[in-house]
N, C-alpha and C positions, 0 to 999 in steps of 0.2 A: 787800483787794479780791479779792475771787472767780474763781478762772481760769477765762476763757472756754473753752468748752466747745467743739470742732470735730465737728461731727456728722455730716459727710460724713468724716472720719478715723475717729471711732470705728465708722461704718458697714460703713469699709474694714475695720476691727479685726477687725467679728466677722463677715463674708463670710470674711474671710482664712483667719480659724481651722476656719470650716465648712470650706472649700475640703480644707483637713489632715485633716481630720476623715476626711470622703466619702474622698479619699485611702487613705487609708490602711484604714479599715476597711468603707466602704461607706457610701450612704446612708440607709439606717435605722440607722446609729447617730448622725446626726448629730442627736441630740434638744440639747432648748436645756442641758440640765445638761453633755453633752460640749463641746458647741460654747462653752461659758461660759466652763468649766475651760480651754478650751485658749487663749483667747483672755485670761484673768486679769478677767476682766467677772464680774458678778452674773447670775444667771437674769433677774432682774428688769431688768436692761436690754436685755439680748439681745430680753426680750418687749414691751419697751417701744418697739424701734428696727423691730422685725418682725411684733408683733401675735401670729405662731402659726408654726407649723414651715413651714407649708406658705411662708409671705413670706418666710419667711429663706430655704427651698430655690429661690424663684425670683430672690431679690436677689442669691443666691450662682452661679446658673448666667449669669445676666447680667456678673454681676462678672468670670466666668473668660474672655465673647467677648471684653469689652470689653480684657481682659488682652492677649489674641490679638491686636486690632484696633490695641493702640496698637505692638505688635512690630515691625508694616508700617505705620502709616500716620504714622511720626515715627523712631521710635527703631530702628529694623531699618537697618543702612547699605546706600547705592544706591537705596533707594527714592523719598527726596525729596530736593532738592537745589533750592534756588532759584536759583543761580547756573548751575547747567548740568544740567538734568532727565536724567535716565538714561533709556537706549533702552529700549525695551516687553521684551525677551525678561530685560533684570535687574529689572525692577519685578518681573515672572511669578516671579523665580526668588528672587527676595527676599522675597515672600509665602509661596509656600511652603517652602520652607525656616525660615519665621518660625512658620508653622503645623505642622513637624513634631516628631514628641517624641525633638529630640535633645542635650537635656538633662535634668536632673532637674524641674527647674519646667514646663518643657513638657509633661515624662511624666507629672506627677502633676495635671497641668490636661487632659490628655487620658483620663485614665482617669475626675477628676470628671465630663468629658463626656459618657464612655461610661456611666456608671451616670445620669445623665439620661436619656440615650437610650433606657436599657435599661428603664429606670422610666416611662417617657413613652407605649413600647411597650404597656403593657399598665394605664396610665391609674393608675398606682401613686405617689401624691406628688404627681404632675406630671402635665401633660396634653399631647400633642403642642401643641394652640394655644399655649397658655403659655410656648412655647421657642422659638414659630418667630418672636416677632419680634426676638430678639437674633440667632440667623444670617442673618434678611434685612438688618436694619444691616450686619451684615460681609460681606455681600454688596453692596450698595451702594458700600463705603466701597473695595472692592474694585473694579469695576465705572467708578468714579471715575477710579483711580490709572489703569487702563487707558486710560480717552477721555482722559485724561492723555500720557500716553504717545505715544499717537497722535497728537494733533494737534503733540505736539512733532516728531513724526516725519513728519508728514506736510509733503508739498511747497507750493511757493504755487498759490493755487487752489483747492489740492484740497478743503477746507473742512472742516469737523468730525467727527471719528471718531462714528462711528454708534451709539445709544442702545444698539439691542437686541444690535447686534454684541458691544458691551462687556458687557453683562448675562450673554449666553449665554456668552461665554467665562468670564465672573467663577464663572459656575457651575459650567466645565467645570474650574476652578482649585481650586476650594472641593471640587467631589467627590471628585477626585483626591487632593488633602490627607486627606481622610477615610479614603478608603480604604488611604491608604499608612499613617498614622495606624495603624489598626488591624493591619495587617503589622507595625507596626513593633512595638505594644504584645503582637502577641502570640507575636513572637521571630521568626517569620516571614520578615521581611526588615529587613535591619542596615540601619542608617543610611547607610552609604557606597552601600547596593545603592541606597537612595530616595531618596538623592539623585542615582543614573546612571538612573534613572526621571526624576524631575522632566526633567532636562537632555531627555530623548527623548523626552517630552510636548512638552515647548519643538519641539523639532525639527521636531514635526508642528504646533505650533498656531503659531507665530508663523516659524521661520527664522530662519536669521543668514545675513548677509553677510559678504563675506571681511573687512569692515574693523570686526566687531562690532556692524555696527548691523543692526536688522531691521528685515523686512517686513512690513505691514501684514497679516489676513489678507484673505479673501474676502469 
């Protein structure tokens, strides 16, 4: 009998391998012949699963948020907890920190970003529409964990932490990562400095109390 074929695996197979590709040598090299080899695939499937370069570079920058998204919204520790939800300033600090490139696989998933970015800029591959609705998802999913946070933190009464409150700050979270992001990738500032940044973003956006937990903000 014929082994069944998993086609959300083999999908991941060859995103994975683009991902290495963009990595390491850039974006225009990620043609279907490199991206094939590196993935041990046929050309003919790669074009089979993606259609043309351009589906594969959009299925592969989707592939690298959703990477990010699962960091913090499951598998990052402190972020979730169903037995006892963690106070709003370690949700903030476990996002980013999940978002920054302080590893190898982070580094190399924030530099695929940057060459979207930089390719998106000038409508090369990619188009800024094209990209913007994988970081509004991680912004959402962000935005979430936040009215999350808060209504676990907040008192009786007080009633549900505010839509837009949680938005703007999801954004003010998400920029900050980007920008430290780029510090980081381009030697700028070490890891140990962006993460004494993150902790004094915290400071101003949320507070802590003397027994760990924070304060809502404004």
């Amino acid at each position: 009998m014929p082994r069944r074929v998993d086609h959300e695996e083999r999908r991941r197979q060859i995103t994975d391998a683009c991902r290495r590709v963009v990595a390491r040598d850039g974006l225009e090299a990620a043609t279907f012949q490199r991206v094939a080899a590196d993935a041990g695939v046929s050309v003919r499937l790669v074009q089979y699963y993606f259609g043309n370069k351009h589906g594969l570079l959009v299925a592969t920058h989707r592939a690298v948020i959703e990477g990010s998204a699962r960091r913090f919204g499951g598998d990052a520790p402190g972020v979730v907890s169903e037995s006892e939800p963690p106070p709003l300033r370690a949700v903030l600090r476990a996002v980013l920190a999940a978002l920054l490139p302080l590893d190898d696989a982070r580094r190399a998933d924030a530099v695929v970003l940057a060459a979207f970015h930089a390719a998106a800029l000038t409508n090369e591959a990619v188009t800024p529409e094209e990209l913007r609705g994988a970081p509004r998802a991680l912004a959402d999913l962000v935005a979430a964990q936040l009215r999350r946070a808060r209504d676990d933190d907040a008192g009786p009464g007080e009633g549900p932490a505010p839509d837009e409150a949680a938005r703007l700050d999801a954004e003010v979270v998400l920029a900050s990562a980007a920008g430290l992001t780029q510090g980081v990738l381009a030697g700028h500032v070490t890891g140990e400095t962006a993460l004494a940044v993150v902790d004094r973003l915290l400071d101003h956006l949320v507070g802590a109390d003397a027994g760990g937990r924070v304060s809502g903000t404004s």
